[in-house]
N, CA, C and O atoms as CSV, one atom per row, in Angstrom:
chain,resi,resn,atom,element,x,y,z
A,1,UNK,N,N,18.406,-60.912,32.340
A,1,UNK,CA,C,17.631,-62.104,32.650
A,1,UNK,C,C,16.555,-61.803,33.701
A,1,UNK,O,O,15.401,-62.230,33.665
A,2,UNK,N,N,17.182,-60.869,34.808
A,2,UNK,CA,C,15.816,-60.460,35.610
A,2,UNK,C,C,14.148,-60.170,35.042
A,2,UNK,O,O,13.010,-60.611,35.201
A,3,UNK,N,N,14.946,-59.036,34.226
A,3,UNK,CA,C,14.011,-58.174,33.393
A,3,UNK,C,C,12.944,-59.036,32.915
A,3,UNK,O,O,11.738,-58.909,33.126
A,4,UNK,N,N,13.536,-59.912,32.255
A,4,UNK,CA,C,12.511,-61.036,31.523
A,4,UNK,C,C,11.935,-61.746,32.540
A,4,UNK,O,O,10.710,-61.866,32.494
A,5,UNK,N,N,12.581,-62.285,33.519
A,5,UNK,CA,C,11.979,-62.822,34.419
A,5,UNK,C,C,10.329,-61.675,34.900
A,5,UNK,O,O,9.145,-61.987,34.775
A,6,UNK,N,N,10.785,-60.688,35.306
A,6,UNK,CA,C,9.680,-59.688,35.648
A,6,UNK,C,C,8.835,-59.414,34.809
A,6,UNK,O,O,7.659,-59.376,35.173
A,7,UNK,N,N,9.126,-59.186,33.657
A,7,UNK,CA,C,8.114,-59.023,32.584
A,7,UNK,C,C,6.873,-60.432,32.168
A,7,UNK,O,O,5.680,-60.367,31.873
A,8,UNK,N,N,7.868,-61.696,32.324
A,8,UNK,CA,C,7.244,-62.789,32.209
A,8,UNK,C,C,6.409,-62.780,33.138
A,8,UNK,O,O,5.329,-62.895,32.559
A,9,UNK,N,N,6.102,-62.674,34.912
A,9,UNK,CA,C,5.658,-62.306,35.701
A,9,UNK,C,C,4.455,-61.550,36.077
A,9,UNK,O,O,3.527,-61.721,36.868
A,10,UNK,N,N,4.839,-60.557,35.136
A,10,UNK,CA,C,4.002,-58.919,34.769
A,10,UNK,C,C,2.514,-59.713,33.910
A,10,UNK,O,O,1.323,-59.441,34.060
A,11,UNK,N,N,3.099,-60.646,33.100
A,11,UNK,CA,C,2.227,-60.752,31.350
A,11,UNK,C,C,1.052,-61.883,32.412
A,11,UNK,O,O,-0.176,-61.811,32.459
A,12,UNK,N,N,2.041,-62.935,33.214
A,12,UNK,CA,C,1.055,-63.847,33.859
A,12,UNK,C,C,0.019,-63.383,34.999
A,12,UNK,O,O,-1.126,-63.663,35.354
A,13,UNK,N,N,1.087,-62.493,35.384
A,13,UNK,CA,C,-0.065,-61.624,36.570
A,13,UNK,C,C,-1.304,-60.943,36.205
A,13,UNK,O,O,-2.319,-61.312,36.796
A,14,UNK,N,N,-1.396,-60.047,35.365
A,14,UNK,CA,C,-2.485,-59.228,34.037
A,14,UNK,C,C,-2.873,-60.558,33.815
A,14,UNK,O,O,-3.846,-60.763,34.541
A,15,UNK,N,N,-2.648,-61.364,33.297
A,15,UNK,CA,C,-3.500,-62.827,32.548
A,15,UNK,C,C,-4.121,-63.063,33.874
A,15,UNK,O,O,-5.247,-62.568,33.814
A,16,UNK,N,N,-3.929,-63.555,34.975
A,16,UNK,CA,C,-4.892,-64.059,35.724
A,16,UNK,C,C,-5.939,-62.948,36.601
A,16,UNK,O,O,-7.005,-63.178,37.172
A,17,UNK,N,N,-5.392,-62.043,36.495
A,17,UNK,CA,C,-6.054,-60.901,36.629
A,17,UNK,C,C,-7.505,-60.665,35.780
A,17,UNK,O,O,-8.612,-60.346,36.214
A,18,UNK,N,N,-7.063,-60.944,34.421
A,18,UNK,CA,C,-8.424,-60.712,33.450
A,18,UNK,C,C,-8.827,-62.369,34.032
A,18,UNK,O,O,-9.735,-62.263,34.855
A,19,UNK,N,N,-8.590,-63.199,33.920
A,19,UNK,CA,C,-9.234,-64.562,34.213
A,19,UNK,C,C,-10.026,-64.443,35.638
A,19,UNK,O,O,-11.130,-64.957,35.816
A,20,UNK,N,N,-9.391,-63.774,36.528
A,20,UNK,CA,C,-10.295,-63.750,37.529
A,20,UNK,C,C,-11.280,-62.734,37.632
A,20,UNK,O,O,-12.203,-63.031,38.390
A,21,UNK,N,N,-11.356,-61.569,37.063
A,21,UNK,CA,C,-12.386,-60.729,36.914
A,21,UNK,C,C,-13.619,-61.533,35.825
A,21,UNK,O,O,-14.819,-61.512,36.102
A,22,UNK,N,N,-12.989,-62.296,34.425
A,22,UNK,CA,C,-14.090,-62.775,33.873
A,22,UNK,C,C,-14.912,-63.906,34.641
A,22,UNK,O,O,-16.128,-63.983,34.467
A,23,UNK,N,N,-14.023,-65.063,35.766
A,23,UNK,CA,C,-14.786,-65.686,36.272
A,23,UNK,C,C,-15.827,-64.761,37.418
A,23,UNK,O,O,-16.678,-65.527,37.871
A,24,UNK,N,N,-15.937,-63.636,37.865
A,24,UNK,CA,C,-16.709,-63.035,38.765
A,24,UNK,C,C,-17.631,-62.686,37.803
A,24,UNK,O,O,-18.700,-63.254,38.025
A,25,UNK,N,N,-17.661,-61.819,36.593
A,25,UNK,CA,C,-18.483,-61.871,35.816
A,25,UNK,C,C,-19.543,-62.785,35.322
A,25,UNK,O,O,-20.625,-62.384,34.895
A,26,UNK,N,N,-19.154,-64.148,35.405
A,26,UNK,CA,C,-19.891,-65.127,35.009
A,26,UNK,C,C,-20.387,-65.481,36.362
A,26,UNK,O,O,-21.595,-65.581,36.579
A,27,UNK,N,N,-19.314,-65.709,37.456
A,27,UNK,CA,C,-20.435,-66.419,38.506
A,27,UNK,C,C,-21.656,-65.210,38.837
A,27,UNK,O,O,-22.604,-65.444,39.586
A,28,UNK,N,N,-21.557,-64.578,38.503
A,28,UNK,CA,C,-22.514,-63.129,38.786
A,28,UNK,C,C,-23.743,-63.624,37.808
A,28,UNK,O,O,-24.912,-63.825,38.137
A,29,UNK,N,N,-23.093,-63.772,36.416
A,29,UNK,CA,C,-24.613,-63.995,35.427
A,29,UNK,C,C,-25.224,-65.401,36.042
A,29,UNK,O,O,-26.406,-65.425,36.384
A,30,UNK,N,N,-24.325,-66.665,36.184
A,30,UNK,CA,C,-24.902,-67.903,36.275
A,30,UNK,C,C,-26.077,-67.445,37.587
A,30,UNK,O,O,-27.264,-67.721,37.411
A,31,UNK,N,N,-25.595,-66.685,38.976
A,31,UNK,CA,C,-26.492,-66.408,39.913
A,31,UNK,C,C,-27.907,-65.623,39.136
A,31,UNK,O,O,-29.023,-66.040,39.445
A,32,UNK,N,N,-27.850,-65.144,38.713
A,32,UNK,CA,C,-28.976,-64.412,37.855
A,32,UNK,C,C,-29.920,-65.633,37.200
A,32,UNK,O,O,-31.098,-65.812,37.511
A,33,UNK,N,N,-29.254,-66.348,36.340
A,33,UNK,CA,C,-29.835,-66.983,35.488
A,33,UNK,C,C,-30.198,-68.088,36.590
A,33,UNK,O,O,-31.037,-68.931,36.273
A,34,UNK,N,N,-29.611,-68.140,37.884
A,34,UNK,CA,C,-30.171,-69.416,38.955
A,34,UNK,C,C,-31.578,-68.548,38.988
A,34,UNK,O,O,-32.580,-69.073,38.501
A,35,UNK,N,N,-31.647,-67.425,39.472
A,35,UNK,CA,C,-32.946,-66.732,40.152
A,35,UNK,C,C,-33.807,-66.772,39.397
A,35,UNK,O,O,-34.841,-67.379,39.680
A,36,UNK,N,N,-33.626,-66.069,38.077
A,36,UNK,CA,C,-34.935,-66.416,36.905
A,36,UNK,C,C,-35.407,-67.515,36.747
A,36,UNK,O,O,-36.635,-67.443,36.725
A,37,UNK,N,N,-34.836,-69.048,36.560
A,37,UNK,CA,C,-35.005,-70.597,37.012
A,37,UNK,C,C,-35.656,-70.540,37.701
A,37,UNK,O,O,-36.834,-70.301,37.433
A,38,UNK,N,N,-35.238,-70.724,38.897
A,38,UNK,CA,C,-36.173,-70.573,39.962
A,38,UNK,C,C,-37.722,-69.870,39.985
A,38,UNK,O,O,-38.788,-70.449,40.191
A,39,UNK,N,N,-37.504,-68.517,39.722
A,39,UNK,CA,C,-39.110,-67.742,39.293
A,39,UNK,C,C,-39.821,-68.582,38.633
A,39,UNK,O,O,-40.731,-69.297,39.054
A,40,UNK,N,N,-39.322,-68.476,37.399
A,40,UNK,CA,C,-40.105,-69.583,36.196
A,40,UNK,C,C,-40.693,-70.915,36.543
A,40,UNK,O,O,-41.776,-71.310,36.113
A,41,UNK,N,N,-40.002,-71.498,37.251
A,41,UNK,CA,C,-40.326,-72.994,37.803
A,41,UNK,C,C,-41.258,-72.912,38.968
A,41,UNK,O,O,-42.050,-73.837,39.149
A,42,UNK,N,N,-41.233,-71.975,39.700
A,42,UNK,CA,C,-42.383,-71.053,40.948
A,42,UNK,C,C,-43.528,-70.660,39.990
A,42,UNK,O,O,-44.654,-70.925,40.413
A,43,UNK,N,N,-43.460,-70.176,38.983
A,43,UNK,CA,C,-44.793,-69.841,37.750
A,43,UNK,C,C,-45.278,-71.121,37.518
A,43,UNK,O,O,-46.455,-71.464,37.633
A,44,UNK,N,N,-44.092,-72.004,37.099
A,44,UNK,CA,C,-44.971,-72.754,36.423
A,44,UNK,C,C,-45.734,-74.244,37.337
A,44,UNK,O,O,-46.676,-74.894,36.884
A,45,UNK,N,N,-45.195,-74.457,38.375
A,45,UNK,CA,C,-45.389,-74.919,39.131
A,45,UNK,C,C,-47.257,-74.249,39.935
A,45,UNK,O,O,-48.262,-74.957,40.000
A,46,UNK,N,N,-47.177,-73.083,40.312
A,46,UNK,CA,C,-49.052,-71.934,40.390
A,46,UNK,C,C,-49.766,-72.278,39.168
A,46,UNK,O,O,-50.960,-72.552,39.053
A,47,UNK,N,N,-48.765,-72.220,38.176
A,47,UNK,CA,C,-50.085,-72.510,36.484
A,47,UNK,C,C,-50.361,-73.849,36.471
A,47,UNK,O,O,-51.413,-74.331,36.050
A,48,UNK,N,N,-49.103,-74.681,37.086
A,48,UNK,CA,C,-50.279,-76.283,36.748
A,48,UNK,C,C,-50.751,-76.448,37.938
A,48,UNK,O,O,-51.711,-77.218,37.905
A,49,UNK,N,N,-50.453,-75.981,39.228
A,49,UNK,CA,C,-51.393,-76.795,40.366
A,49,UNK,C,C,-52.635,-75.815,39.834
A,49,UNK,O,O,-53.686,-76.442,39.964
A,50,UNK,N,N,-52.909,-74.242,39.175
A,50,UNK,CA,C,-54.334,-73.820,39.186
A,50,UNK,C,C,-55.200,-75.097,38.102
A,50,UNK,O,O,-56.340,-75.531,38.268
A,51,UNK,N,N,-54.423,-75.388,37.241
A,51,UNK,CA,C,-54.989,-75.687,36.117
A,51,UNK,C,C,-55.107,-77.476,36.589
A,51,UNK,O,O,-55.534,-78.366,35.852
A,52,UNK,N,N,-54.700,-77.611,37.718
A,52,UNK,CA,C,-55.232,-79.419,38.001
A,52,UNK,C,C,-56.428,-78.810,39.044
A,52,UNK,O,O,-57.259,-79.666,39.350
A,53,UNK,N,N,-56.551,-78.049,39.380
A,53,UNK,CA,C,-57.479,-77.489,40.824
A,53,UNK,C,C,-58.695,-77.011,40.372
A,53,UNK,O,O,-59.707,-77.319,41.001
A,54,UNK,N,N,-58.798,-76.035,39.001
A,54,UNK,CA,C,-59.631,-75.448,38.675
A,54,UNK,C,C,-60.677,-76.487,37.590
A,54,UNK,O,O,-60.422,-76.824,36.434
A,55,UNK,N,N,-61.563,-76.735,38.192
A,55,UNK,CA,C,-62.412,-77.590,37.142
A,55,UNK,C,C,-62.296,-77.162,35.700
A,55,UNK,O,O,-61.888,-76.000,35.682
A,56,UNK,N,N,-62.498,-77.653,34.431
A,56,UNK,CA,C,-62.496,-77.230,33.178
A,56,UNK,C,C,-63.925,-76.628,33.156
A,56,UNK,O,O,-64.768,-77.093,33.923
A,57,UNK,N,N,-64.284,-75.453,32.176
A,57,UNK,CA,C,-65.006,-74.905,31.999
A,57,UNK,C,C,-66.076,-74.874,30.616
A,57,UNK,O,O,-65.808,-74.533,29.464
A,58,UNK,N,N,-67.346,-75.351,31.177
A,58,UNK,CA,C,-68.335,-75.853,29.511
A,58,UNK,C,C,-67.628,-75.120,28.448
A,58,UNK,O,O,-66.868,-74.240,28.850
A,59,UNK,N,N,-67.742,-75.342,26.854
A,59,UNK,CA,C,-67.622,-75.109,26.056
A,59,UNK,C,C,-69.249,-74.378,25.883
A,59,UNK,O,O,-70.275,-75.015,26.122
A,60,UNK,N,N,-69.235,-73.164,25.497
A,60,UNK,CA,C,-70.733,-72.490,25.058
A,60,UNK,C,C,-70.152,-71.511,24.077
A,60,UNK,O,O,-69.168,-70.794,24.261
A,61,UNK,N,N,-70.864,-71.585,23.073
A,61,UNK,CA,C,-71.355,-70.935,21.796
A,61,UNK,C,C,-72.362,-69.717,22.096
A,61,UNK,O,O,-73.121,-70.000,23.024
A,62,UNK,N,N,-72.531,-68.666,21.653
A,62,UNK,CA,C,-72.603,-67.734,21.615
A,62,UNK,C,C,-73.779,-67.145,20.288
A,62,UNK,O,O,-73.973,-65.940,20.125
């Protein structure tokens, strides 16, 4: 009965083991995918204040 007891033990310990390495994995990507957000929204935020700032430019034919 020990045995099983320990083994049962063993199987849950390894299980949260992989569960907690995959949650570091992910909070690792979600931080990534925060920073690129961020960049992108810093881009796009320079492309529309240029593009409300910068007068529009004649249309000329050539």
């Amino acid at each position: 009965m020990e045995a099983t007891m320990e083994l049962v033990n063993l199987k849950l310990y390894l299980e949260n083991r992989c569960i907690m390495e995959e949650n570091e994995r992910l909070r690792k990507k979600a931080l990534l995918l925060r920073q690129e957000n961020q960049a992108l929204l810093s881009h796009l935020r320079v492309t529309n204040f240029t593009s409300i700032t910068t007068p529009p430019q004649p249309f000329t034919t050539k």
